[in-house]
MIFI-288136 format. One line per field, with one value per residue (C-alpha): chain; x negated, z negated, y. Coordinates in nm, 4 decimals, padded with zeros to 6 digits. Layout:
BEGIN
kette	c(A; ...)
u	c(X; ...)
w	c(Z; ...)
v	c(Y; ...)
END
This chain:
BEGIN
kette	c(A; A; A; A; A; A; A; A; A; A; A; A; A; A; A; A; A; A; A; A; A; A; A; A; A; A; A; A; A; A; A; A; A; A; A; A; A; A; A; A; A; A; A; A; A; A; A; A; A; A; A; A; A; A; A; A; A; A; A; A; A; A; A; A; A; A; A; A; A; A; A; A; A; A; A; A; A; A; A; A; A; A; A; A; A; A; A; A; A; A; A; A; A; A; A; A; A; A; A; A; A; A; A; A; A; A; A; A; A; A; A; A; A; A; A; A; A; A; A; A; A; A; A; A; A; A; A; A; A; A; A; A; A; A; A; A; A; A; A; A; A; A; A; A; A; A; A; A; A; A; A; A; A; A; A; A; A; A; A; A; A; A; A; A; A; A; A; A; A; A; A; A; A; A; A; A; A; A; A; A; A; A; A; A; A; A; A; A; A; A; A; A; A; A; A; A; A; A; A; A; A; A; A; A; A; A; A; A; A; A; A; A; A; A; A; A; A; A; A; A; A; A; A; A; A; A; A; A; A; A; A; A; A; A; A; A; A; A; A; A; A; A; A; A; A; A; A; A; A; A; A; A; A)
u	c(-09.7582; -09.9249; -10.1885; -09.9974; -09.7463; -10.0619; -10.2024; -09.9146; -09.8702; -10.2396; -10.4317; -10.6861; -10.9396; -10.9209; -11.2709; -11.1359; -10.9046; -11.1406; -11.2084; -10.8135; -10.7668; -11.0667; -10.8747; -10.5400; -10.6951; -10.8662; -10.5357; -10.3436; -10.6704; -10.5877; -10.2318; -10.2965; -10.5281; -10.3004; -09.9864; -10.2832; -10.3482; -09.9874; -09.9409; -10.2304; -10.0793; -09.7939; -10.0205; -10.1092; -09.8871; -09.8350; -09.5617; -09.4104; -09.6196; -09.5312; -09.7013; -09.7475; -09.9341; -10.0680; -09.9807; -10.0762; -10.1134; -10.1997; -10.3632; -10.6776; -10.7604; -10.5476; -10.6324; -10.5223; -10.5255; -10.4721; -10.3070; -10.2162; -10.0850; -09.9065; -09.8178; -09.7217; -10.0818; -10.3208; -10.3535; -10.5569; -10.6463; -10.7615; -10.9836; -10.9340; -11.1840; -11.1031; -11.4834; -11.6062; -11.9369; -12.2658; -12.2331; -12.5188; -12.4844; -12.7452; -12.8182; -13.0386; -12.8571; -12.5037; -12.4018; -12.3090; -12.4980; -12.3176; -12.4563; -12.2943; -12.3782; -12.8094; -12.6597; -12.6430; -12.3710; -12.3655; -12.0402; -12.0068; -11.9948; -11.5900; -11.6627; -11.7885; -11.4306; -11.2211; -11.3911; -11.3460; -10.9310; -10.9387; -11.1132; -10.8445; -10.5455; -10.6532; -10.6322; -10.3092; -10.1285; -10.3089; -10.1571; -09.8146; -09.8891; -09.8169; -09.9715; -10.3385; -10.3837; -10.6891; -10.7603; -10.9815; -11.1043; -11.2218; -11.3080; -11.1180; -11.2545; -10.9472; -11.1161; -11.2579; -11.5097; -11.6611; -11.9896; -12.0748; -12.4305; -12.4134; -12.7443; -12.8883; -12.5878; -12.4859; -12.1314; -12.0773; -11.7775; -11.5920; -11.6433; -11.3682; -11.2090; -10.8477; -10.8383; -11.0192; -10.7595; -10.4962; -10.7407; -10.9379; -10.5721; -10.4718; -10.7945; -10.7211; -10.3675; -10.4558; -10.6311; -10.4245; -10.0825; -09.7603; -09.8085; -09.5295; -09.1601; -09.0496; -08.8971; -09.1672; -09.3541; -09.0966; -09.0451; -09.3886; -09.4052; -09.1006; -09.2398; -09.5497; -09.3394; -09.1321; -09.4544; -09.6219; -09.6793; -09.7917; -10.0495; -09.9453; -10.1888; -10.1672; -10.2932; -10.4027; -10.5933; -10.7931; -10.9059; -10.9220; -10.6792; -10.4443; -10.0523; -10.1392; -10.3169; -10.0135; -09.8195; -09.4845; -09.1538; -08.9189; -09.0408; -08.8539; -08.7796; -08.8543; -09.1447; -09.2851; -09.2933; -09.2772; -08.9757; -08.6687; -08.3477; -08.0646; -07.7293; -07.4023; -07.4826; -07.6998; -08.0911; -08.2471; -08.5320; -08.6148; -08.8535; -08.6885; -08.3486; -08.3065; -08.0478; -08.0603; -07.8515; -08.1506; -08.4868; -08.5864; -08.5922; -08.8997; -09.0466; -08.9481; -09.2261)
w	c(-13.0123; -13.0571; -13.2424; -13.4701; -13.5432; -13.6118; -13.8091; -14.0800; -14.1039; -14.1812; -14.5359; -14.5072; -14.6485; -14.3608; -14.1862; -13.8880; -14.0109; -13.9594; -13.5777; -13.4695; -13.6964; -13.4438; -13.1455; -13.2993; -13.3415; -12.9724; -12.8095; -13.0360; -12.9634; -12.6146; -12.6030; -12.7445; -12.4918; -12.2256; -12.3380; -12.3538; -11.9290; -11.8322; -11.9378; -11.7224; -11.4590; -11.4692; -11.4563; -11.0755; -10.8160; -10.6123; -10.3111; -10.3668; -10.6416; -10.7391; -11.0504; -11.2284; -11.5009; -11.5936; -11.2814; -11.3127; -11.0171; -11.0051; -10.6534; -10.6208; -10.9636; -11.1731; -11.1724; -11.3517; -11.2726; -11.5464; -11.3163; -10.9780; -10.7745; -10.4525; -10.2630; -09.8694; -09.7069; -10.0076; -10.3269; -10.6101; -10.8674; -11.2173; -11.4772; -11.8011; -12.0537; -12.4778; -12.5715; -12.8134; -12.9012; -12.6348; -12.3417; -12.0888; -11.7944; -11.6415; -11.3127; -11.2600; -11.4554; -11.3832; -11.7364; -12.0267; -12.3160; -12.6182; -12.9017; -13.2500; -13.5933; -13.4786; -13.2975; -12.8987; -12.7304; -12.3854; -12.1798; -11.7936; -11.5474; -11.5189; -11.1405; -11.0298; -11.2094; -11.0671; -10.7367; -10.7865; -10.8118; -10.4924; -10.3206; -10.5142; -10.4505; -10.0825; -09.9759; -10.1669; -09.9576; -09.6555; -09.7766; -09.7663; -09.4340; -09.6368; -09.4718; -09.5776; -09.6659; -09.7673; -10.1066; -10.4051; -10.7468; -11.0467; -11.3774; -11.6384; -11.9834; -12.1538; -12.5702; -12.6119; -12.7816; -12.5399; -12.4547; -12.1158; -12.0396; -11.6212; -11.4593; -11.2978; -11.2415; -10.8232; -10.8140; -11.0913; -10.8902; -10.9714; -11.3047; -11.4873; -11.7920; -11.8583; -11.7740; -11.4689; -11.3476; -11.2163; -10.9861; -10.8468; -10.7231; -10.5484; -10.3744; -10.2252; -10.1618; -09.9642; -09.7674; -09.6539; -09.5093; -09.5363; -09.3118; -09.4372; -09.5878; -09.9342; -09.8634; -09.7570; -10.0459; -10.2918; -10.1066; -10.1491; -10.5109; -10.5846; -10.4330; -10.6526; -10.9860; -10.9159; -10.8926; -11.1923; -11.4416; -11.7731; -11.9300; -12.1657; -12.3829; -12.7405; -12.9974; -13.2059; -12.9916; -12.8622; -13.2494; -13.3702; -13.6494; -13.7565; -13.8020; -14.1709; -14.2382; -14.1759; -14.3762; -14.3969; -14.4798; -14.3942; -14.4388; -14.6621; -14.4284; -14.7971; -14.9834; -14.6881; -14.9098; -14.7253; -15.0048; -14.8583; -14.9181; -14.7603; -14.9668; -14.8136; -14.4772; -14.5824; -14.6632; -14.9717; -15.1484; -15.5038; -15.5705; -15.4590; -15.4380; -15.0563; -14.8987; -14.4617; -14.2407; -13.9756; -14.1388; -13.9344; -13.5919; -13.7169; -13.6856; -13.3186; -13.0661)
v	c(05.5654; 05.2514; 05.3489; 05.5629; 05.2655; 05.0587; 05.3259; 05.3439; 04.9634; 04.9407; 04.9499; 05.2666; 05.0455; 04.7926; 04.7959; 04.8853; 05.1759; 05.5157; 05.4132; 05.3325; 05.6781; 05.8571; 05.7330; 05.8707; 06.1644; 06.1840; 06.1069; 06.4263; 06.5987; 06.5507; 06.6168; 06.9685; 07.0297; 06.9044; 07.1986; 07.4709; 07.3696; 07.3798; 07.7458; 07.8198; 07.6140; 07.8047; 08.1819; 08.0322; 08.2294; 07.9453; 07.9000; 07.5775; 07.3367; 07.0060; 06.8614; 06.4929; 06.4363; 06.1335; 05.9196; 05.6104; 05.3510; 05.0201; 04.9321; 04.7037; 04.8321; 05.0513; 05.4296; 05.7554; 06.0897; 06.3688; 06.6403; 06.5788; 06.9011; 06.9109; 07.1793; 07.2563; 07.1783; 07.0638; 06.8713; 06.9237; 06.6917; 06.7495; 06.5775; 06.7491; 06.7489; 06.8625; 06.8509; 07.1264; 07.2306; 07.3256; 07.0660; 07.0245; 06.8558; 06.7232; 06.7439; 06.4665; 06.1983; 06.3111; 06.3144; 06.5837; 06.5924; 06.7255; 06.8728; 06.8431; 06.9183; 06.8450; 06.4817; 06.4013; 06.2507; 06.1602; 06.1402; 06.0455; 06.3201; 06.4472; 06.5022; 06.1678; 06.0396; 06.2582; 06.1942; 05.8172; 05.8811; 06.0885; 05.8121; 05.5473; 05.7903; 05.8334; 05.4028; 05.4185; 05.6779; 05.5699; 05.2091; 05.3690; 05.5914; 05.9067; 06.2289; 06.3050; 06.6757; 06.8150; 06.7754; 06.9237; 06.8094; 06.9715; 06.9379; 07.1654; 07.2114; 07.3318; 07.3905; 07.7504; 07.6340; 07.4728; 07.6119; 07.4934; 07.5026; 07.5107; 07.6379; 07.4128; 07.2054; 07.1974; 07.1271; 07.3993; 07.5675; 07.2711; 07.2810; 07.5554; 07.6566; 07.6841; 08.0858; 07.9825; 07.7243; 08.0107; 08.2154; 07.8743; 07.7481; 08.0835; 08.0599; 07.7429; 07.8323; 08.1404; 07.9521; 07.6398; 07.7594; 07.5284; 07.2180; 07.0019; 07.1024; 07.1557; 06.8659; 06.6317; 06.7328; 06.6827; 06.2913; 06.2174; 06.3326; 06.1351; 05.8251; 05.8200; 05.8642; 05.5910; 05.3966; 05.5185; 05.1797; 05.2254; 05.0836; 04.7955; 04.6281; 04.3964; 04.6610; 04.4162; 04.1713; 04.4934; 04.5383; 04.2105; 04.2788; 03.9508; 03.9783; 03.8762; 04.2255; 04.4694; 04.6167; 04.4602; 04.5813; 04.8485; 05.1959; 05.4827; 05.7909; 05.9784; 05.8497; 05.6578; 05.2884; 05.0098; 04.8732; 04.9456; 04.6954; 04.6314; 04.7349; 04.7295; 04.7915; 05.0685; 05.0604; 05.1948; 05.2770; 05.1635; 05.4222; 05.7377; 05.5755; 05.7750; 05.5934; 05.5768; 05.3294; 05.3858; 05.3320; 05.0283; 05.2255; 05.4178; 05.0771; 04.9907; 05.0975)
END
């Protein structure tokens, strides 16, 4: 949201204006690829899941976890990846190499993250003395066109596509009978969403932009001008001559 508010208060020929645009675009990028996971979370015939997405805690250092799923004797948690195009990942380095239009891109190894928030996740409950159950991470690659290029990577089982996610989960689950009520679980999920903190940050000290080179003014609902005037407890547009008694909320972050 921040970046999108920044994004229409911002001249496009600012220098900085096509990367805050990329991130934009990353973040919707991932969002889509977030809604395409949950229906395959939901194809998983599963006895009594819990799910959080993006929990974020702040303990030592702050850490985030993509999909976090509970259920009556194990916990799985999720890194989820949107890349498209071949990805390689090499064994040797632990990182993916992406190929795009003849260019390489290299990207840190999804497992060794999400293996870094079980480890972070772990002291935390510990910290709280909730119950340790056994718990499994993967990396999901939820774009179909993602080629994933996997032979002669080792931890490879742990590396799945969306249409994988619902048969990898009922193979765990069939496996680990209840330990703990319905609930216990649902206490322990509870507990972490009420601890969940955002991440706040000033937008515009992270690009170096100065208050001077926004975009000021009230925007118009209709032509999107940032002209609007207030007239008798009503704002309106010169240019299209839309009237709205709410344009300044679009404003508010």
């Amino acid at each position: 949201m921040k970046h999108k508010a920044l994004l229409d208060r911002l001249p496009q020929d600012h220098p900085q204006y096509r990367y805050i645009y990329d991130k934009w675009r990353q973040f919707e990028s991932g969002q889509a690829g977030e809604a395409n996971l949950e229906y395959y979370l939901k194809q998983a015939h599963l006895d009594s899941p819990q799910f959080l997405n993006g929990l974020r805690i702040e303990h030592q250092s702050a850490f985030q976890l993509d999909w976090l799923l509970f259920d009556l004797d194990y916990r799985v948690i999720l890194e989820i990846k949107n890349y498209t195009a071949p990805i390689y990942f090499d064994p040797y380095s632990r990182q993916l190499i992406r190929t795009k239009a003849g260019e390489k891109e290299v990207f840190p190894d999804p497992l060794l993250q999400v293996d870094l928030q079980h480890a972070q996740l772990r002291r935390y409950l510990d910290k709280h003395n909730i119950e340790q159950l056994p718990t499994f991470t993967a990396a999901v690659f939820v774009n179909r066109h993602a080629i994933l290029q996997l032979q002669d990577y080792p931890d490879r089982h742990r590396i799945l596509t969306a249409q994988a996610l619902p048969s990898f989960l009922e193979k765990i689950a069939r496996k680990h009978p209840a330990k703990i009520s319905p609930s216990k679980n649902q206490e322990i999920v509870s507990f972490l969403h009420d601890h969940h903190q955002e991440a706040h940050f000033p937008i515009l000290d992270r690009y170096g932009i100065k208050w001077s080179d926004l975009i000021k003014g009230v925007p118009c609902p209709a032509c999107t001008k940032f002209a609007m005037n207030r007239i008798r407890l009503r704002w309106q547009c010169p240019f299209c001559n839309e009237r709205s008694s709410d344009a300044p909320f679009a404003s508010i972050v």
